[in-house]
C-alpha positions as CSV (number, residue, x, y, z in Angstrom):
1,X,-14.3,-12.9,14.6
2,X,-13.0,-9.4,13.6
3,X,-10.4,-9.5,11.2
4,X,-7.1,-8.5,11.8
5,X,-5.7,-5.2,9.3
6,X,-3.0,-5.7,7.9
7,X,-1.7,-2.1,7.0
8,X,1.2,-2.5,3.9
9,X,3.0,0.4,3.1
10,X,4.5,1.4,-0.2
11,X,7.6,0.4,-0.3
12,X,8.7,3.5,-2.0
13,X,8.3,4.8,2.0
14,X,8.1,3.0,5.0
15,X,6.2,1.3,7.5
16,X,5.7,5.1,9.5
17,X,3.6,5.9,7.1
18,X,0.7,3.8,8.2
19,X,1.5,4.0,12.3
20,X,-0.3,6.6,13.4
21,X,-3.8,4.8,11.7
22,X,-2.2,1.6,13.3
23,X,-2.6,3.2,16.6
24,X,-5.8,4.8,16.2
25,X,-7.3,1.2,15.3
26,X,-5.6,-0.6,18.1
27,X,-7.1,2.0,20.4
28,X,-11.0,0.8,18.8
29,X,-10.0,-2.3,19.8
30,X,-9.1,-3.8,16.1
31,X,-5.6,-6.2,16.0
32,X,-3.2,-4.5,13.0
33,X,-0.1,-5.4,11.9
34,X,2.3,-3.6,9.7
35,X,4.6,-5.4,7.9
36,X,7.5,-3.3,6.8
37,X,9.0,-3.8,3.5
38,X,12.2,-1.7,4.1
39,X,14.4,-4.5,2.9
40,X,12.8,-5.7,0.0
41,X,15.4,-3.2,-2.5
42,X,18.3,-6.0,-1.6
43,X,19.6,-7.8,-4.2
44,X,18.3,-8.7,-7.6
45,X,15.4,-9.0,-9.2
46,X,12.4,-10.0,-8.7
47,X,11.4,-7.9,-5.8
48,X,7.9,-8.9,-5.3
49,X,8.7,-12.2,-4.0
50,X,10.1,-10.8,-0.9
51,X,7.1,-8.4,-0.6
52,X,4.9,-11.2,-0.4
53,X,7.3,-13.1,2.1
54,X,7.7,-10.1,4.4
55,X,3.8,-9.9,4.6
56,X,3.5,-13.6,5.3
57,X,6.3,-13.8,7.8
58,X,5.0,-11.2,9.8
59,X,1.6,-12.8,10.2
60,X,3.5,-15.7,11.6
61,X,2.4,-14.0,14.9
62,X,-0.8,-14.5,14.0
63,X,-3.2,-18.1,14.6
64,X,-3.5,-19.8,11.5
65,X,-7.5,-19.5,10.8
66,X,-7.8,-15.8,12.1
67,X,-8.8,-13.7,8.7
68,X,-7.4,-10.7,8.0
69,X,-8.2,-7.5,6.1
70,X,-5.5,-6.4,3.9
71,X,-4.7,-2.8,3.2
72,X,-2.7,-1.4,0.5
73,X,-1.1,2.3,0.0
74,X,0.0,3.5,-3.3
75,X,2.0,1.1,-5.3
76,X,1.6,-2.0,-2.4
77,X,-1.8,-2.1,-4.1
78,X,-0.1,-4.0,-7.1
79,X,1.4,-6.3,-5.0
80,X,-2.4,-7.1,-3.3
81,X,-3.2,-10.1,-5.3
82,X,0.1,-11.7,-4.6
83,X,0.2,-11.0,-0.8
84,X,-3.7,-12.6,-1.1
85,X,-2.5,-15.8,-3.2
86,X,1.0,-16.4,-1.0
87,X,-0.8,-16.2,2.8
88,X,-1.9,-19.3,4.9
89,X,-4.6,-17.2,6.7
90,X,-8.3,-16.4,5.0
91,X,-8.5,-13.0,3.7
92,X,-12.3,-11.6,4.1
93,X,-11.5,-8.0,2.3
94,X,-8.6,-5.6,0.6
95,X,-8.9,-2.0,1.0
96,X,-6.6,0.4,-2.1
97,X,-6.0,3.1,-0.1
98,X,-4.9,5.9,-2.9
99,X,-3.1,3.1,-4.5
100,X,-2.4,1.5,-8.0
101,X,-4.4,-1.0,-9.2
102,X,-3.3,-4.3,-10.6
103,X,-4.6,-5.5,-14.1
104,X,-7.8,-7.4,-14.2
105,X,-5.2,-9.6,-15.7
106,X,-1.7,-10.3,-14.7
107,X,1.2,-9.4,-15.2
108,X,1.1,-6.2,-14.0
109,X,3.8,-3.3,-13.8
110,X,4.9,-1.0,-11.2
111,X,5.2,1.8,-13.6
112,X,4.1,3.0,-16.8
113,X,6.9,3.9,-19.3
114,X,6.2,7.5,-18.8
115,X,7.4,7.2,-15.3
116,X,10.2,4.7,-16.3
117,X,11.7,8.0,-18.8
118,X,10.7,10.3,-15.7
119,X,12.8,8.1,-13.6
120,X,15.9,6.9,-15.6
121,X,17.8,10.3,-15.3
122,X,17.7,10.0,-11.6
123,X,19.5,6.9,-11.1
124,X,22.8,6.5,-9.8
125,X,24.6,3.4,-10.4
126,X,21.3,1.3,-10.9
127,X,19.6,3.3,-7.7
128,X,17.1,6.2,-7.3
129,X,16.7,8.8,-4.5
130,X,14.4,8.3,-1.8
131,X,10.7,9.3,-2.9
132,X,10.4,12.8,-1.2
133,X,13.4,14.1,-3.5
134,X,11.8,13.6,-6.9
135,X,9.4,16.1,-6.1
136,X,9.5,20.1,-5.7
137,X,8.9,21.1,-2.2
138,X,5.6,22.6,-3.3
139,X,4.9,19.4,-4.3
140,X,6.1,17.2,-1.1
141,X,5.1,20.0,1.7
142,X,1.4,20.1,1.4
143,X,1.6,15.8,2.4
144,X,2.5,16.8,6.0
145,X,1.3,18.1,8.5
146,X,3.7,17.8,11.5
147,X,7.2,18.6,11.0
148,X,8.4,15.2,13.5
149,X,6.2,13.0,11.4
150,X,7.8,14.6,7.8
151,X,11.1,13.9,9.4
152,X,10.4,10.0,10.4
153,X,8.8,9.4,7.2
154,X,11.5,11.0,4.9
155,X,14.5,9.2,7.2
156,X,12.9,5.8,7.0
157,X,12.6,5.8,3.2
158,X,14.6,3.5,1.1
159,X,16.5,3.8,-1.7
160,X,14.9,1.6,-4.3
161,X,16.7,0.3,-7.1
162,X,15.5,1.6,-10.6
163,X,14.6,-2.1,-11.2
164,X,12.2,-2.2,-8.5
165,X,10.2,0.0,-10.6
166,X,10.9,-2.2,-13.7
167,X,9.5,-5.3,-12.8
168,X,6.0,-6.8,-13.7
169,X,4.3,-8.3,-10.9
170,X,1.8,-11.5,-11.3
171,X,-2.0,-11.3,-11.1
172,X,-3.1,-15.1,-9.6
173,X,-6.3,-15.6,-10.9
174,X,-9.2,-15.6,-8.6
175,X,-7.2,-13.6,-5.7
176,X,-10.5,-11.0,-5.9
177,X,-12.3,-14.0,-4.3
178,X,-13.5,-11.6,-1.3
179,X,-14.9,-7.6,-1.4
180,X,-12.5,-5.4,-2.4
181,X,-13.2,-1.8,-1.8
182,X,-11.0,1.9,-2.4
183,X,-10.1,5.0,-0.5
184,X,-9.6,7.5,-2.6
185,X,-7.7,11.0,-1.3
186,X,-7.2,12.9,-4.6
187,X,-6.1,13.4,-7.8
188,X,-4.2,11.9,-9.8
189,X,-6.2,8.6,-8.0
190,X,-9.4,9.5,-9.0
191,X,-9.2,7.5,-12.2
192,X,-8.1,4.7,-10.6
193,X,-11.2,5.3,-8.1
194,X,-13.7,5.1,-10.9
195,X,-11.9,2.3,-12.7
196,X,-12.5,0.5,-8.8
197,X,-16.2,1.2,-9.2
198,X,-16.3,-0.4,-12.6
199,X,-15.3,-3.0,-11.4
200,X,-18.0,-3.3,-8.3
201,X,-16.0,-2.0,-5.7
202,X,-17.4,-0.2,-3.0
203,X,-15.6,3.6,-2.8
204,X,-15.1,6.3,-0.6
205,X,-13.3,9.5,-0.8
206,X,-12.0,11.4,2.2
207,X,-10.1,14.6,0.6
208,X,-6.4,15.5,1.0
209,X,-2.7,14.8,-0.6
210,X,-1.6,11.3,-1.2
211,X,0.0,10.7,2.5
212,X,-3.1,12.0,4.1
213,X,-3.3,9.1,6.4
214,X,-0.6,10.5,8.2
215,X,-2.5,13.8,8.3
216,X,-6.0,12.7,9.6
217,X,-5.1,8.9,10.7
218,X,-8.6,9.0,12.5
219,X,-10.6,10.0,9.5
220,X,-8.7,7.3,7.5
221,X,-9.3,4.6,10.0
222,X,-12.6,5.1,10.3
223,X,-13.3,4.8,6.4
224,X,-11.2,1.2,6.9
225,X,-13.3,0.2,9.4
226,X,-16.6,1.2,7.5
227,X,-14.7,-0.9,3.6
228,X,-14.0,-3.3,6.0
229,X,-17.3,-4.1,7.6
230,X,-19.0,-5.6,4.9
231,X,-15.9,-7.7,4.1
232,X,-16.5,-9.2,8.3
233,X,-17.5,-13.2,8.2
């Protein structure tokens, strides 16, 4: 039995972010869902909780014995071993996608305090700006491609509370049960890269900015399908 991917998006952006790969996996013939996370800056802290929850509800679609591939963007790679440790269904593989790693032990968190004092200044009564306005438009423009698709993406994003990038999220012990393998685009990732092969993961590198799955979708799903394969029961 294939195994389903289950694309999760960072959920400094949104769910639009991994559609266009979505599509171009569908059209292989692979089953993918993509949980969207857009809600999980409600309320208080903790925030992973409801990351977890929102990946396990929507697989509720999904029979109960079917495994399933996860596949994490960005930050969503920290949240990886909980999503692994909270779902009913067997998980045969975990592609980081340009993503953070979590600690070889737990707890984990979602930023370092360099990006903590790089953040602070922005916030407005507890809350930052959406992702794409940190960043110098010499910085952001080179991530797309299409004017439509830099439009979706930057609409959809949330505005996170600085908490959300406060919080430490747990690292369940054996969640690395099953192969976990990296997809690396480009700096600054490429530490996090090697640190994945230290630690017997298989890599692969297909080159461009950090939202290049939204720039060459085929590209990218082909590299899943190819970490994925040896992760197949």
């Amino acid at each position: 039995m294939q195994p389903i991917f289950v694309l999760v998006h960072s959920p400094s952006v949104g769910p639009s972010t991994w559609h266009p790969v979505a599509e171009h996996l569908a059209a292989a013939g692979y089953e993918v869902r993509v949980p969207s996370l857009l809600h999980i800056g409600a309320g208080a802290a903790p925030f992973w909780p409801r990351v977890v929850s929102a990946v396990r509800d929507d697989l509720r679609q999904v029979p109960a014995g079917s495994p399933v591939t996860l596949v994490a963007h960005s930050n969503a790679g920290l949240f990886l071993p909980a999503i692994r440790s909270g779902l009913d269904h067997p998980v045969t593989g975990s592609v980081f996608v340009d993503a953070a790693l979590p600690a070889r032990t737990g707890p984990t968190p979602v930023a370092s305090p360099e990006v903590l004092a790089f953040l602070r200044p922005m916030a407005v009564n507890g809350r930052l700006p959406r992702w794409t306005d940190w960043w110098e438009e010499a910085d952001i423009a080179p991530m797309f491609s299409d004017p439509a698709v830099r439009r979706t993406v930057t609409e959809e994003q949330p505005t996170l509370p600085l908490s959300y990038y406060e919080q430490h999220i747990p690292v369940p012990d054996g969640w690395d049960d099953h192969p976990c393998a990296y997809l690396l685009f480009g700096p600054p990732y490429d530490d996090l890269a090697a640190e994945a092969r230290d630690r017997g993961w298989r890599v692969a590198h297909l080159p461009g900015a950090h939202l290049h799955q939204i720039v060459d979708p085929v590209g990218t799903a082909r590299h899943l399908v190819e970490l994925a394969a040896p992760c197949a029961p």
